[in-house]
N, C-alpha and C positions, 0 to 999 in steps of 0.2 A: 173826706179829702185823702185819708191813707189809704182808701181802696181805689181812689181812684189813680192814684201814683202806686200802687202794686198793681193793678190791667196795666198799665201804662208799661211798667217794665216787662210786663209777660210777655206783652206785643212786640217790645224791641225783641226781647230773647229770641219769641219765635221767629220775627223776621231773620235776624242773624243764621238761623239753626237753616230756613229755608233758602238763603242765600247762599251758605257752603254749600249745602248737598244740591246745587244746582252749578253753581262754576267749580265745582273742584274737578280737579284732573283725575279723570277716569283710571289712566294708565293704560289701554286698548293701543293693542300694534297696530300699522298703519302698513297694511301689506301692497306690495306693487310689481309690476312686473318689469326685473328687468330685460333689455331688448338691446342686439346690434346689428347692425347692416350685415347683407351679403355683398364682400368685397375679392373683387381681383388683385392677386400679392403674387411677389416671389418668394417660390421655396427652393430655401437650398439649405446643405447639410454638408459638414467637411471634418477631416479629420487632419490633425500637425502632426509634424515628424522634423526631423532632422537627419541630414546627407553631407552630400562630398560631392564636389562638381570634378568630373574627371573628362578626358577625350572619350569619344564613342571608341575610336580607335587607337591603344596605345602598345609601342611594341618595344622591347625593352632585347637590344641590341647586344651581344656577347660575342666571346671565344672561345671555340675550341681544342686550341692549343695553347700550350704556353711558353710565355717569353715576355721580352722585353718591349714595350712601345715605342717606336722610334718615330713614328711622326704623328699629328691628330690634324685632321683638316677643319674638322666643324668645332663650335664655338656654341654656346647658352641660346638661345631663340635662334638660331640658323636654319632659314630652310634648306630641306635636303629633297634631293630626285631622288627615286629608284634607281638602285646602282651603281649611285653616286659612291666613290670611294672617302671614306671618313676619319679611315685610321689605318694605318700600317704597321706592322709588326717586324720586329727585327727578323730578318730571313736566312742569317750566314747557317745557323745549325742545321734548319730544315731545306736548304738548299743543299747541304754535303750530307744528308740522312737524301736527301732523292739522287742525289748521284753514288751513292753505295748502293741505293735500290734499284737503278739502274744496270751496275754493275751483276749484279745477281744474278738479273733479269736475264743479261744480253750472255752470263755463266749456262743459266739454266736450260734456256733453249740453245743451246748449244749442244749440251747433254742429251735434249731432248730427239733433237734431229739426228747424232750417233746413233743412238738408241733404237731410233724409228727405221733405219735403214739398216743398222745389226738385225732387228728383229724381222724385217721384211724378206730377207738375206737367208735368215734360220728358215723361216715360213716357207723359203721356196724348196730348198732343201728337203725339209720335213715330208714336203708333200711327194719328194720322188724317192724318201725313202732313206736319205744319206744322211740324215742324222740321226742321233736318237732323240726320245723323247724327253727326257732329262736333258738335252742339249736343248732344245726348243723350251720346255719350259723354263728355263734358264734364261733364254735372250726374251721369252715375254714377259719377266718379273721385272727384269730389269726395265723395259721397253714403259711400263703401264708405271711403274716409280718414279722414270725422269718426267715422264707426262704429268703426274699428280706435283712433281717440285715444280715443274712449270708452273703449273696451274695459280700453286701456291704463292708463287716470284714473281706473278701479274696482280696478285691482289693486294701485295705488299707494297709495289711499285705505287699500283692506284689509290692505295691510302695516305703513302706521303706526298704522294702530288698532290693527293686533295687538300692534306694539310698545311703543305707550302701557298695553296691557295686562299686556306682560312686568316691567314697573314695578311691577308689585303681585305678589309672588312669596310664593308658598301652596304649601303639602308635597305632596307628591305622592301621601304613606301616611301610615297612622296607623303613630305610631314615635315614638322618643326621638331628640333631638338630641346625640350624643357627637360634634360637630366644628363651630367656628366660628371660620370665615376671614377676618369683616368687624367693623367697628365703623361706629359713625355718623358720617357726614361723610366717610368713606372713598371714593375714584375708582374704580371697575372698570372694563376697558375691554373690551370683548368683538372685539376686533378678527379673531384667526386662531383663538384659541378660546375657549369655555364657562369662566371664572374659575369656581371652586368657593366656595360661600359657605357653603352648609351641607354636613355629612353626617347623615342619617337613619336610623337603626339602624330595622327595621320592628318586632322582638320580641327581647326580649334574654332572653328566659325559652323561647328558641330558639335554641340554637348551634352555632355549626358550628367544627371544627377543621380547618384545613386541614397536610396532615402531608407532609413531603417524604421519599419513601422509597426508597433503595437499589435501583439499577436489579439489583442482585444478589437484594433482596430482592422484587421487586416480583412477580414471576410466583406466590407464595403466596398472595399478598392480592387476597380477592374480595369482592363486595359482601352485604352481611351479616352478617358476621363481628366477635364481639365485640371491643372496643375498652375498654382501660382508660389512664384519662390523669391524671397531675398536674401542679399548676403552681406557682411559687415562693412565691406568695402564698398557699399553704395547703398544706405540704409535708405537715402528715399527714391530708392530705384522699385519698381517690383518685376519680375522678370516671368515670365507666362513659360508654359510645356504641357507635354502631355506624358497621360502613364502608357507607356512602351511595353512593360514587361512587371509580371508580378512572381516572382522566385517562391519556388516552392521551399529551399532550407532553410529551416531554422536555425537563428543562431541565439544561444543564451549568454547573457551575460550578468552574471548578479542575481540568478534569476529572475533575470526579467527576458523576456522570449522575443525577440522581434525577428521581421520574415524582411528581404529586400526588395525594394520596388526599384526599377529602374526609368526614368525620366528623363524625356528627350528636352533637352534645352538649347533650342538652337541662340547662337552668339554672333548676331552678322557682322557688329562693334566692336568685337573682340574685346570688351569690356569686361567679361567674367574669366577666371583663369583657373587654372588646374588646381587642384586642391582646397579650392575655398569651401568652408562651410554655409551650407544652406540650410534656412529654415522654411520649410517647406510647408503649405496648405493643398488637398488633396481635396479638390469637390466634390462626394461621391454622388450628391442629388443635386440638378438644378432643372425647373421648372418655371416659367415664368407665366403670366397672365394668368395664373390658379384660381379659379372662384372657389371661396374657402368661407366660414363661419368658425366663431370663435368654438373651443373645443368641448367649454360646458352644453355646448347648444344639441350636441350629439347624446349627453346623457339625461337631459331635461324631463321628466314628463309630470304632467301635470296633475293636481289634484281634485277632483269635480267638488268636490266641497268647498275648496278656500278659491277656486276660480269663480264660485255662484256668490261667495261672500264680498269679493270684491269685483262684481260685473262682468264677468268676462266667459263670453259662451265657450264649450268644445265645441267645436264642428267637424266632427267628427273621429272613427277610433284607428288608431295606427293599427298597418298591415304589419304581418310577422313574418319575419325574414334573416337569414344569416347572413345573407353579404350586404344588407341595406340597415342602416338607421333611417330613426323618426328625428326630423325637426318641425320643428312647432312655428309656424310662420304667421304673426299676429296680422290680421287683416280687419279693417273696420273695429265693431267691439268685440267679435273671436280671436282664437286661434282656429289653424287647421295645422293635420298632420301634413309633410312632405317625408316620402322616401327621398333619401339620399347614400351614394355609396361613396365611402370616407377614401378619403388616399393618405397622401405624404400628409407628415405635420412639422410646422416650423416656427416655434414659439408655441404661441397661446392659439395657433389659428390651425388648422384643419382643412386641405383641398377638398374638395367633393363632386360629383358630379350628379344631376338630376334635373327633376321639372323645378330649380331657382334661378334664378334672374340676378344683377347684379345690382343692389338699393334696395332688395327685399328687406323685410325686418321678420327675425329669429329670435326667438324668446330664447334666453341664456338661463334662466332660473328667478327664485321671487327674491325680493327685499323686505325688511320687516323696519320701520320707522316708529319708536316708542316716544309719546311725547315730552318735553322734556315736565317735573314736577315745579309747580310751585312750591316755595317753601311757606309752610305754616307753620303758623304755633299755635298750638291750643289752649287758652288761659279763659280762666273765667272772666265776664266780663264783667265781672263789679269790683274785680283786684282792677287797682290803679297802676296805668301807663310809666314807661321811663322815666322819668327825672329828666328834662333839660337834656338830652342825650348822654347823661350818665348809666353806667350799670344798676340794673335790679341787685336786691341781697336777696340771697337764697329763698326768704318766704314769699319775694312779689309785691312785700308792701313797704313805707319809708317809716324812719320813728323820728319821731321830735325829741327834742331834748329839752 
């Protein structure tokens, strides 16, 4: 009877021992290929900046003389013509400085014409002998003097006429007025330089943004290039241009180096106004309908040994090439190589061009899938089970008391 209840447990034991080592978890990866479409996307790339919306055309109006201002005809947004007279300047001084100049004038030639008829007078003389030479040179010093004070007495004359005319100050363009630096009765003095009295916008349904950009960024931005901009005073506006111009000066600030772009924003609303800040985006690449693959798929290649481990033929060996990559295009239970040559990238995705189609499928690289473990516990099994779902004590078995 005790031998045959010892086979008896040998037999459970061995069953036991041959049921673990048949369902236990191996732990063997579970490798796979992952794969994505070849898809048509937009690629575009941009860079931000920040500007100043100004006229295309601005002309900032002075004088060059000084005095008093005695009348102002134009006013804050007023449009103005070419010619249009805007401001006038007191005239009493530079009216009796042109009539002193006059005076000179009408002195000088006067002189001149004595002079010119003394000398013509000596000349004839001279020439039949009746006078002397020191006599004739004499009436010609004199002769070639009053002529040189003439000369002098016309160009005096014509500077303060001119001046008496910078006293009546007329726009230079047809334009709106957004700057006024004077009122009436006001002194300007035009001593070392041009006081600024007006400024003159030429079309403000013409504007320009000028953008301060990243010397890091500035090598993308070329001229043409679309341009989208907003500004605080119409935050859910977005307002469109183009790049116009790209400046060659640097200017530093802080050391930080930026170059200026200039940006044609036209305003046919008149909705945007001088001086606003803009923040600006700068699209340096746009590309639409791109057939593209994700960007791992460009560096993929495969292993012959863990592609034969889990099914999957080569069919064939990529060519070698500098301007072409290999993508791996899985077909039935292969892959094959495809040349492809890379372009723009915008995200995770990659343009390309070559012999793919657009729903092909490209191997992007493997996955490895580890299963998850059962948990075991290894106890012997002639130690007896939990308690009622209480805790074991440290040796596995219960005592009585």
């Amino acid at each position: 009877m005790k031998q045959k209840t010892l086979w008896t447990i040998i037999g459970i034991i061995a069953a036991a021992v041959i049921l673990w080592l048949v369902f236990r978890p191996t732990g063997r990866e579970s490798v796979s290929l992952e794969t994505a479409e070849v898809l048509k996307i937009d690629i575009s790339s941009s860079v931000t900046a920040t500007g100043t919306v100004e006229p295309v055309t601005k002309v900032e109006v002075g004088t060059q003389v000084s005095g008093i201002i005695s009348k102002l005809y134009v006013d804050y947004n007023d449009a103005v013509k070419a010619g249009q007279v805007i401001a006038e300047m007191d005239k009493v001084n530079l009216q009796a400085e042109l009539s002193a100049a006059n005076a000179q004038l009408a002195t000088a030639k006067t002189e001149f014409e004595y002079q010119e008829k003394e000398y013509n007078r000596m000349k004839t003389l001279h020439d039949k002998e009746l006078v002397s030479d020191s006599e004739f040179d004499q009436a010609q010093y004199q002769y070639q003097s009053a002529r040189n004070a003439y000369s002098q007495t016309q160009a005096s004359y014509t500077k303060v006429k001119r001046n008496l005319s910078y006293a009546t100050i007329t726009s230079p363009i047809d334009g709106v007025v957004i700057s006024k630096s004077v009122e009436e009765g006001q002194t300007v003095a035009a001593g070392f330089s041009t006081p600024t009295l007006f400024t003159i916008a030429k079309d403000l349904t013409d504007m320009q943004v000028i953008a301060n950009v990243d010397e890091a960024d500035i090598g993308q931005v070329k001229e043409g290039q679309r341009v989208t901009y907003t500004v605080a005073a119409y935050p859910d506006d977005v307002f469109e241009g183009r790049v116009r111009q790209v400046r060659l000066e640097a200017t530093t600030t802080s050391n930080v180096v930026t170059y200026e772009v200039v940006i044609n924003a036209p305003n046919p609303d008149l909705k945007v106004k001088p001086g606003l800040t803009a923040t600006i985006t700068i699209f340096t690449l746009e590309e639409d309908d791109v057939l593209s693959v994700p960007t791992k798929a460009l560096r993929f290649n495969p292993d012959p040994e863990i592609m034969r481990e889990i099914g999957i033929t080569i069919g064939g060996e990529p060519a070698r090439s500098e301007s072409t990559k290999t993508v791996w295009v899985k077909r039935s239970g292969s892959i094959v190589p495809v040349q492809v040559a890379p372009g723009n990238t915008s995200g995770d995705r990659t343009g390309i061009s070559g012999d793919l189609k657009e729903g092909d499928v490209v191997v992007t690289g493997l996955s490895a899938q580890t299963p998850k473990k059962q948990e075991t516990v290894e106890r012997s099994p002639f130690a007896p089970g939990p308690r009622g779902g209480g805790g074991n004590n440290r040796n596995g078995s219960s005592q009585k008391k």
